[in-house]
DSSP file (Angstrom, degrees, kcal/mol; ACC not computed):
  #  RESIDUE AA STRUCTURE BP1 BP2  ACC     N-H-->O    O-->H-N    N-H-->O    O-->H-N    TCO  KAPPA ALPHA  PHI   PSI    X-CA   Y-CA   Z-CA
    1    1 A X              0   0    0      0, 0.0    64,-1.5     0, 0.0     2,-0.0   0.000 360.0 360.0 360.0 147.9   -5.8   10.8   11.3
    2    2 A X  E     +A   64   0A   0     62,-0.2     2,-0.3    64,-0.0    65,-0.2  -0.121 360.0 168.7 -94.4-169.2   -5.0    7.4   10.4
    3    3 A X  E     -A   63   0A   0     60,-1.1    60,-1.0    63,-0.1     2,-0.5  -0.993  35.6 -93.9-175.4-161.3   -3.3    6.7    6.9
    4    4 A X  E     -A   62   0A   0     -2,-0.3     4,-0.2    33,-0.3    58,-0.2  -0.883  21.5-167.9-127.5 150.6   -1.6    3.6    5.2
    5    5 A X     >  +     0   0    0     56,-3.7     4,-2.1    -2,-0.5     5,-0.3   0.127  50.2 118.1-148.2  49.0    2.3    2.7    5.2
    6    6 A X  H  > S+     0   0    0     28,-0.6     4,-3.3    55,-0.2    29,-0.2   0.960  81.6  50.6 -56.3 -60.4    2.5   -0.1    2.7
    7    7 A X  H  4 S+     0   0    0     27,-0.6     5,-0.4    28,-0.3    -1,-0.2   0.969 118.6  40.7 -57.9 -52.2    4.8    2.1    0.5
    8    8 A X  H  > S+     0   0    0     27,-0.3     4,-0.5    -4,-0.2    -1,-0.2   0.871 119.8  42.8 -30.2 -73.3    6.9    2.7    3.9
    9    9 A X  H  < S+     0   0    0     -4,-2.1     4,-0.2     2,-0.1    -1,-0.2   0.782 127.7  30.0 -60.5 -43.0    6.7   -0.9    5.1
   10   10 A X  T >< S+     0   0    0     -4,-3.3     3,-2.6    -5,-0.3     2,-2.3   0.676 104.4  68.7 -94.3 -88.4    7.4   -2.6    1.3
   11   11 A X  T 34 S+     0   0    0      1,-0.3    -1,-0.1     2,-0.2    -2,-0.1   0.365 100.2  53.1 -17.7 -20.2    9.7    0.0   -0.6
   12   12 A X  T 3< S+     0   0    0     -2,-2.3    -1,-0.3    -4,-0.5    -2,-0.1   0.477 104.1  56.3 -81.6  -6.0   12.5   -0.8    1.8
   13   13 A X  S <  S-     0   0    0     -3,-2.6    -2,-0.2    -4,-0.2    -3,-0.1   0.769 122.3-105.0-100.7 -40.6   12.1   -4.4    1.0
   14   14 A X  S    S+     0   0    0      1,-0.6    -3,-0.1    -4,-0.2     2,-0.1   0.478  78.2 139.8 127.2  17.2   12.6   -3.8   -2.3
   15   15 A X        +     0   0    0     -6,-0.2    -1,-0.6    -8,-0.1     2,-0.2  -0.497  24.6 179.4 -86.8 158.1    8.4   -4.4   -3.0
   16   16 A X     >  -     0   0    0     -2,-0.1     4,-2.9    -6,-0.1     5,-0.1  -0.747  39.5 -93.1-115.3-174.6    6.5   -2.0   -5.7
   17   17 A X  T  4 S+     0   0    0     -2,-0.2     5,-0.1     2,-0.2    18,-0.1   0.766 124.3  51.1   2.0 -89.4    3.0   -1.8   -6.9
   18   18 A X  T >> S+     0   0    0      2,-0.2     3,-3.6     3,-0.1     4,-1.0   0.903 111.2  42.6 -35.8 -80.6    3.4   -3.6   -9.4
   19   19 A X  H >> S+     0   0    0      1,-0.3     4,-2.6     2,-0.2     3,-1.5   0.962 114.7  52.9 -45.1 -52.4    5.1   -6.8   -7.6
   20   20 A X  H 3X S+     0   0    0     -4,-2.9     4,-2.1     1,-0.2     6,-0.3   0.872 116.4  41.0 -65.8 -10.7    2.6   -6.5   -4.7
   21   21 A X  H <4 S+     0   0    0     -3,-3.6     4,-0.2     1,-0.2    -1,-0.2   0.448 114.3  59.0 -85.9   8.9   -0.5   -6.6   -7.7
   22   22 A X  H << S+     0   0    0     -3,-1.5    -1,-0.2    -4,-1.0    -2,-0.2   0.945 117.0  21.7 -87.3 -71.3    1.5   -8.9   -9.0
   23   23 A X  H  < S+     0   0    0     -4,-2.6    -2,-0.2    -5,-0.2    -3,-0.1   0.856 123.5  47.7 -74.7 -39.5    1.5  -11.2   -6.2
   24   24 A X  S  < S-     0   0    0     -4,-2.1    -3,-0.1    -5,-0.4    -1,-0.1   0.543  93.9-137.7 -60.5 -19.7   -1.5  -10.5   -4.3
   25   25 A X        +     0   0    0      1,-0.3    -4,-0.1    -4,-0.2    -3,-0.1   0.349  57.9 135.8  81.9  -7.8   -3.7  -10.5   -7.5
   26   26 A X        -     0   0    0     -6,-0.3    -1,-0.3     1,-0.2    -2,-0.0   0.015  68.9 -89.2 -88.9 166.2   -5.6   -7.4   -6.3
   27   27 A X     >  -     0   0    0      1,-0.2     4,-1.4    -3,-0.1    -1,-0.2  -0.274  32.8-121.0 -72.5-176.7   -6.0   -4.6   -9.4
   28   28 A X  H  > S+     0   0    0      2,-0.2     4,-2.6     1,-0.2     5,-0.3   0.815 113.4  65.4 -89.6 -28.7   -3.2   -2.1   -9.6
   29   29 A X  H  > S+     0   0    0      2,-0.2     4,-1.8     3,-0.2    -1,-0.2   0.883 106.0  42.1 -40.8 -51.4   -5.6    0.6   -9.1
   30   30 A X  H >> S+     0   0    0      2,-0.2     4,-1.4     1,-0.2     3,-1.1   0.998 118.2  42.8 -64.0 -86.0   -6.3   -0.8   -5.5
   31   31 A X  H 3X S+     0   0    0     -4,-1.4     4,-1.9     1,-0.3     5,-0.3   0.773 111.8  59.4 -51.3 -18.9   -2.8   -1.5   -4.6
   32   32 A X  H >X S+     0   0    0     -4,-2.6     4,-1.8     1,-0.2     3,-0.7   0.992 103.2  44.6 -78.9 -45.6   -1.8    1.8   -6.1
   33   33 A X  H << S+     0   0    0     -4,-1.8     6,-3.1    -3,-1.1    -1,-0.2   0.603 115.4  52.6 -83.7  -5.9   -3.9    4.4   -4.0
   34   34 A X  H 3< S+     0   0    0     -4,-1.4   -27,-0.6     4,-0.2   -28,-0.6   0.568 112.2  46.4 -88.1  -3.2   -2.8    2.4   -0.7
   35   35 A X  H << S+     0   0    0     -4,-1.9   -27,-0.3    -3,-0.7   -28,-0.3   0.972 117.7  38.4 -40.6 -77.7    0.7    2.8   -1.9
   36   36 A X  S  < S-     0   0    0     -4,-1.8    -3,-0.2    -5,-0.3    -2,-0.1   0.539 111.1-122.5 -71.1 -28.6    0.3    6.6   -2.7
   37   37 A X  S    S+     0   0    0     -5,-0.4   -33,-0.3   -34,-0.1    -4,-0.1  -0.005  80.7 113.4 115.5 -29.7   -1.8    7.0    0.5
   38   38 A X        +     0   0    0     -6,-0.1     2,-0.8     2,-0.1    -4,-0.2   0.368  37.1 113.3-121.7 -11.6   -4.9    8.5   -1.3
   39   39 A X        -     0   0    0     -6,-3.1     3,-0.1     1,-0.2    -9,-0.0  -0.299  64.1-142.8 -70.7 128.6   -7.3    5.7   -0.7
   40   40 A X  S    S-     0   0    0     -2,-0.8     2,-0.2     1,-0.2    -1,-0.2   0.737  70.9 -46.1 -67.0  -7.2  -10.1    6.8    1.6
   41   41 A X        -     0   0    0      2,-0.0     2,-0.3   -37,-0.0    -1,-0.2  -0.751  58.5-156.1 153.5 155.1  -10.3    3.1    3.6
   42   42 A X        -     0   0    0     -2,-0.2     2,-0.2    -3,-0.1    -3,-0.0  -0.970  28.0 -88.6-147.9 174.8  -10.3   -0.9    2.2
   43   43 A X    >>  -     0   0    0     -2,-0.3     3,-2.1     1,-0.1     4,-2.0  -0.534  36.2-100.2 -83.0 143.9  -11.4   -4.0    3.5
   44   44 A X  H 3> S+     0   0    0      1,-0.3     4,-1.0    -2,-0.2    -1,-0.1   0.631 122.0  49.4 -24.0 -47.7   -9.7   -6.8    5.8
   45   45 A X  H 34 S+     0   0    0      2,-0.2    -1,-0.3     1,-0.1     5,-0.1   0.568 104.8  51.1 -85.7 -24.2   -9.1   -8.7    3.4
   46   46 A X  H X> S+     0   0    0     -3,-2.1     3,-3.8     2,-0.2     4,-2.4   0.884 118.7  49.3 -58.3 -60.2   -7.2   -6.1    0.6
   47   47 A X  H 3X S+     0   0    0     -4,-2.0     4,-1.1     1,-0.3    -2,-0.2   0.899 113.8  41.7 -62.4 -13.6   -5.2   -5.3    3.7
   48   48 A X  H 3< S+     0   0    0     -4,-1.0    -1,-0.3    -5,-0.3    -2,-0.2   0.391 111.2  52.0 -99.4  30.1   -4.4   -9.0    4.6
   49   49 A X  H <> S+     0   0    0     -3,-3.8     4,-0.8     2,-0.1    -1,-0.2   0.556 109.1  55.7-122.5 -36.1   -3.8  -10.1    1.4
   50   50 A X  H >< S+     0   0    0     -4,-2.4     3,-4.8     2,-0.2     4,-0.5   0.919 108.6  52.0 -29.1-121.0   -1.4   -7.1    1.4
   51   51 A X  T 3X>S+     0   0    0     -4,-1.1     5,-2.1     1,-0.4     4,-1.4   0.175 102.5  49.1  12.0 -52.8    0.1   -8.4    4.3
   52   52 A X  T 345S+     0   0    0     -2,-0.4    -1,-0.4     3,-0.2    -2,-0.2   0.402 105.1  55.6 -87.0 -17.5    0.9  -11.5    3.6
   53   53 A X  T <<5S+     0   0    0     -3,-4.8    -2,-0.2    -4,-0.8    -3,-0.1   0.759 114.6  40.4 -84.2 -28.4    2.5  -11.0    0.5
   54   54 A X  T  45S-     0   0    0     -4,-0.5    -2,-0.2   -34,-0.0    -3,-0.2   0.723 116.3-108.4-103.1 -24.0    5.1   -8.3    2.2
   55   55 A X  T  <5S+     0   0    0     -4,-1.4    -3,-0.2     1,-0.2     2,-0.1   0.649  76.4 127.6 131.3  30.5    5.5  -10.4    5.3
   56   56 A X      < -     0   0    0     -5,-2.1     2,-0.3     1,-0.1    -1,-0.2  -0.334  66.6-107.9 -97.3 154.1    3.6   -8.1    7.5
   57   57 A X     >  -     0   0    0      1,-0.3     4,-0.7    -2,-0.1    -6,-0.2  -0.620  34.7-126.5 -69.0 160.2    0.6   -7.9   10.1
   58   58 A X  T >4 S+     0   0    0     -2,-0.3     3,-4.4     2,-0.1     4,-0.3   0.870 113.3  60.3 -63.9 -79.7   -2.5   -6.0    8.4
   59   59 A X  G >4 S+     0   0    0      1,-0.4     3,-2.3     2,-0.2    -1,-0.1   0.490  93.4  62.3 -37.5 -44.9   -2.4   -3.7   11.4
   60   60 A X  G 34 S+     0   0    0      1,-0.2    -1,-0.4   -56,-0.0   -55,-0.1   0.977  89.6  68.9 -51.5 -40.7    1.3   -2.6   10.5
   61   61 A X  G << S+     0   0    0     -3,-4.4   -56,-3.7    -4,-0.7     2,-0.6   0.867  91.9  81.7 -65.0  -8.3    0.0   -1.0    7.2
   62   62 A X  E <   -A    4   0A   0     -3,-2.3     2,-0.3    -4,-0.3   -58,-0.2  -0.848  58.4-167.7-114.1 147.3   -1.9    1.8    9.3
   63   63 A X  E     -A    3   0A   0    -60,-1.0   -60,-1.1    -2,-0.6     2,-0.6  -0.687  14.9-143.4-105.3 146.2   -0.6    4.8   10.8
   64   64 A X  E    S+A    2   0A   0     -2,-0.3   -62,-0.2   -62,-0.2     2,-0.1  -0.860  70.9  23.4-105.4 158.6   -2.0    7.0   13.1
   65   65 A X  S    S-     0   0    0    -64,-1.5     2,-0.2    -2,-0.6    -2,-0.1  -0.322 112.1 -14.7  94.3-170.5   -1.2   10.9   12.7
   66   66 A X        -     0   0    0      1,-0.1   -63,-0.1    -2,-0.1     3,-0.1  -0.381  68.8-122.3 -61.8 132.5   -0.3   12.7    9.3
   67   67 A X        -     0   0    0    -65,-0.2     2,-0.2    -2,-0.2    -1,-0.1  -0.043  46.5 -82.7 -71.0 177.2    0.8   10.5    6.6
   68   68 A X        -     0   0    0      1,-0.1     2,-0.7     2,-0.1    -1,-0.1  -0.386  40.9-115.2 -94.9 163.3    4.5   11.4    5.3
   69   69 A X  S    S+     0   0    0     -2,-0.2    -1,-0.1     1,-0.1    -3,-0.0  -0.839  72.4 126.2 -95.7 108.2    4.6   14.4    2.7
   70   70 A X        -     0   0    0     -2,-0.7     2,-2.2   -34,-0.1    -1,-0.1   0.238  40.4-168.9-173.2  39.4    5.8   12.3   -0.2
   71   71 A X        -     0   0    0      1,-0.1     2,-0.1   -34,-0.0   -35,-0.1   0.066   6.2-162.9  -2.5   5.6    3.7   12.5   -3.4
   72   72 A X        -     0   0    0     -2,-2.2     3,-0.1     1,-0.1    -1,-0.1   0.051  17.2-126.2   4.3  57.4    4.5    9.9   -6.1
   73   73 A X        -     0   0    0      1,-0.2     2,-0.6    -2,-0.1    -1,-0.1   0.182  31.8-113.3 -48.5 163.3    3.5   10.1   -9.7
   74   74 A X    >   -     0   0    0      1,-0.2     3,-2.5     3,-0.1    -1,-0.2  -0.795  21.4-149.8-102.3 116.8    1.7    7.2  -10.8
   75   75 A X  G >  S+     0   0    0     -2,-0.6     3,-3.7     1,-0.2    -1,-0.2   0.950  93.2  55.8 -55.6 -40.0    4.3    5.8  -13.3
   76   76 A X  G 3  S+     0   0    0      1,-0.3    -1,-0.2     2,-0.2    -3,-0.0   0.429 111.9  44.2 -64.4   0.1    1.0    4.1  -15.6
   77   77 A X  G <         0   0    0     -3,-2.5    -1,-0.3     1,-0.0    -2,-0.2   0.042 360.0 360.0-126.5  21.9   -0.5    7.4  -15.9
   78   78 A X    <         0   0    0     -3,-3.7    -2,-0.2    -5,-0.1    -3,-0.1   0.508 360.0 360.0 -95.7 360.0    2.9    9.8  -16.8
């Protein structure tokens, strides 16, 4: 199964959420449920906009096999 691994790929870098909605322009909503994993798919263009702000391919932000067991509350909703 494929999944997304922005939060992998940025969170070492020292990217969040935030900064990538920040910079990319995209809602927080969006960037937050490919963060968190939970988004069921997005379009070329989310992911390359993505991309290009964290210094990335699009291709890098998917994984194939089980995404990582690492839950996250969503700080804007604690």
């Amino acid at each position: 199964m494929a999944h997304f691994r922005l939060k992998e790929i940025a969170k070492p870098q020292r990217w969040s959420a935030h900064s990538i909605k920040e910079k990319t322009g995209l809602s927080y909503n969006t960037v937050w449920t490919i963060w968190t994993n939970r988004s069921s798919g997005c379009d070329l263009s989310t992911l390359q906009r993505i991309a290009d702000c964290i210094g990335c391919a699009p291709g890098d932000l998917i994984g194939s096999g089980d995404p990582p067991l690492d839950p996250e509350p969503d700080p804007d909703r604690a």
